[in-house]
C-alpha positions in Angstrom: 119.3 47.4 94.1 116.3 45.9 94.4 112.8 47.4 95.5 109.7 47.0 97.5 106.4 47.8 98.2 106.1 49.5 101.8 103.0 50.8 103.2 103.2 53.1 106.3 101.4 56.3 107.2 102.7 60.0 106.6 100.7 63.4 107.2 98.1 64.4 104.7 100.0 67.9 104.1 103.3 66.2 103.0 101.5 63.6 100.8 99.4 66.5 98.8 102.9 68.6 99.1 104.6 65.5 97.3 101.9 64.8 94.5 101.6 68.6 93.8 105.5 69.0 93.5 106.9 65.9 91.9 106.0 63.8 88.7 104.2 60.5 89.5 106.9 58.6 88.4 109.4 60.0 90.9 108.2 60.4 93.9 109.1 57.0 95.0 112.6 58.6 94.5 112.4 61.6 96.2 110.8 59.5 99.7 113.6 57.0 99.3 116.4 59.9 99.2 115.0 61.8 101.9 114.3 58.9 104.0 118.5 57.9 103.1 119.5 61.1 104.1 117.2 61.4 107.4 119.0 57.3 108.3 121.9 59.0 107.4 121.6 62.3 110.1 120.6 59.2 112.5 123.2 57.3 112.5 125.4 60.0 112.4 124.3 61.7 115.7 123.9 57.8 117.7 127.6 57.5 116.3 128.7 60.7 117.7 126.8 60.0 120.8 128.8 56.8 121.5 132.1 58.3 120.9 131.6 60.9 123.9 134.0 60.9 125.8 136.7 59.0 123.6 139.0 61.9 123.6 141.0 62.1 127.1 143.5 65.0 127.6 146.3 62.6 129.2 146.4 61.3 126.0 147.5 64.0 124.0 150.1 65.8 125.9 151.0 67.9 122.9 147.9 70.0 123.4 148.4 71.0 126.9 149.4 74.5 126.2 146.8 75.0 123.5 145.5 74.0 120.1 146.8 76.9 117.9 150.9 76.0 118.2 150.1 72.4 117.7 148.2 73.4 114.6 150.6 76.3 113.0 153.2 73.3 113.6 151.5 71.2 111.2 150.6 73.9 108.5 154.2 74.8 108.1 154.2 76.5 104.8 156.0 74.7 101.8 158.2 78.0 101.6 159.8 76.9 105.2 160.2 73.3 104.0 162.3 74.6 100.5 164.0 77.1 102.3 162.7 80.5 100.5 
């Protein structure tokens, strides 16, 4: 991947944190990480916005009488399936 120069402004207290706690030749690094990671949360919450609403209970009649039957359906244990 390549890289580039970017030049934007940050508070005082986080730059002297970031000089003070990592090595000058990773703190390009540990800004690129935390700035993935903080995209990341972003795009994860405008995703999860978007999808509001998606789920519609007509859709899924086999959950009309409740979640935990559907569910202990599915987990049937593998002693039930070989017939212990």
């Amino acid at each position: 991947m390549s890289t580039v120069q970017a030049n934007f402004l940050i508070p005082e207290e986080l730059l002297v944190a970031l000089r003070s706690l990592v090595p000058r030749g990773k703190q390009s690094e540990v800004v690129a990480n935390a700035l993935k990671n903080e995209l990341r949360r972003i795009q994860f919450k405008k995703r999860l916005e978007e999808s509001f609403g998606a789920w519609a209970k007509e859709d899924h009649p086999e959950l009309k009488k409740g979640t935990e039957k559907f569910i202990r359906k599915l987990r049937t244990s593998t002693r039930d399936i070989r017939g212990n």
